[in-house]
C-alpha positions in Angstrom: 141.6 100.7 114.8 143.3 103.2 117.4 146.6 101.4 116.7 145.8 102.9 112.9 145.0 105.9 113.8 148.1 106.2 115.7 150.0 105.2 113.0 148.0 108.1 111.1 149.1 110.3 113.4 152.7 109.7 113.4 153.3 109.6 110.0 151.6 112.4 109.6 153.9 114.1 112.3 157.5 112.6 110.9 156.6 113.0 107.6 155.9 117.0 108.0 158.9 117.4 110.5 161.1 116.0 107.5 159.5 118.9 105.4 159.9 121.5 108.1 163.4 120.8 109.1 165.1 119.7 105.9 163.2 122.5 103.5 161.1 125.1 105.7 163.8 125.9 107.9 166.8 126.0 105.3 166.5 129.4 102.8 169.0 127.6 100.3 166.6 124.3 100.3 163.6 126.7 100.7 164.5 128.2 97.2 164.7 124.7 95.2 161.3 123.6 97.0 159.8 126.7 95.6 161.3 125.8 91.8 159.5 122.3 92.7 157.0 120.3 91.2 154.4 121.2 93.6 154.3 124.6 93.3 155.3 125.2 89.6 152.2 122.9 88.9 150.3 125.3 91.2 152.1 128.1 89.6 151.3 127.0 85.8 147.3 125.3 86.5 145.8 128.6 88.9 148.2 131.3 87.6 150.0 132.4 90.8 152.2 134.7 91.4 154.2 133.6 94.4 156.1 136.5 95.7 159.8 136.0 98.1 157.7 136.6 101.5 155.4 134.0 101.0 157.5 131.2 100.2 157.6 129.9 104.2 153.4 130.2 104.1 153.6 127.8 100.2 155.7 125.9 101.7 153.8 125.0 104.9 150.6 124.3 103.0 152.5 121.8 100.7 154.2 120.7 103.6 151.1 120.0 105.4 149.3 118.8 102.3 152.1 116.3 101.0 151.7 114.7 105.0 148.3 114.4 104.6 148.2 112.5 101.7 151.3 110.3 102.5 149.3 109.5 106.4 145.7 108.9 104.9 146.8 106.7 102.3 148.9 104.9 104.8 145.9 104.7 106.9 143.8 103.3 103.9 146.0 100.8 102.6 146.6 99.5 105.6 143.3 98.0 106.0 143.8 95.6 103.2 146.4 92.6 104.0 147.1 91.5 100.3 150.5 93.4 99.1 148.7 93.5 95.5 146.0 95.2 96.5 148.2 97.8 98.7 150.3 99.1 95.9 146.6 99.2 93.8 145.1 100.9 96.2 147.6 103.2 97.6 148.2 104.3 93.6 144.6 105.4 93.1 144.3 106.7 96.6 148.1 109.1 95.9 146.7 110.4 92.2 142.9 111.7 93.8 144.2 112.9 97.3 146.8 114.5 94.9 144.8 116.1 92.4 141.7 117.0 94.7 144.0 118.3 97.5 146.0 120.6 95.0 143.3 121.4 93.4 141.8 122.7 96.6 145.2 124.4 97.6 144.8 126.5 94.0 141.5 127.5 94.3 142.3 129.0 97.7 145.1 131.1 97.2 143.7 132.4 94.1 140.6 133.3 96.3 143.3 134.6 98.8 144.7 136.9 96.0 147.8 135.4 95.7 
């Protein structure tokens, strides 16, 4: 189990270092993250208007957000031992951690006033 959570951890940690130094840190890649799935859906469901200064603070949310579901479904599917089941599992697991975190995500920047 603490080998698990390790693994948790770590992914967690590369997967969101990817997203900090190959989009956060970059304006140019910044720019085409913020024209992105992620936050045009965000854009379009809880009717945000995202202005230039807050594109590092979006993109640290999604960052952290998109890591969270990538480690916990790691962490999920890797109790199971049949491959089947895995890609099962990890599908469902992606599509509600996806939807409930973004939903989540929404709400609170249009609480925020964004």
């Amino acid at each position: 189990m603490l080998v698990k959570l390790l693994v948790l951890l770590v992914t967690f940690l590369i997967v969101f270092l990817i997203y900090y130094l190959f989009v956060i840190r970059r304006e140019k890649y910044l720019d085409k993250f913020i024209k992105g799935k992620e936050v045009l859906y965000l854009k379009k469901v809880y009717k945000l208007k995202i202005k230039k200064e807050d594109y590092k603070k979006i993109a640290y949310i999604v960052a952290l957000t998109n890591s969270f579901i990538i480690s916990i479904t790691i962490f999920i599917v890797s109790f199971f031992k049949n491959f089947f089941i895995q890609i099962l599992i990890g599908f469902v697991i992606v599509m509600v951690l996806i939807i409930v975190s973004y939903h989540l995500i929404g709400k609170i920047l249009n609480k925020n006033g964004r």
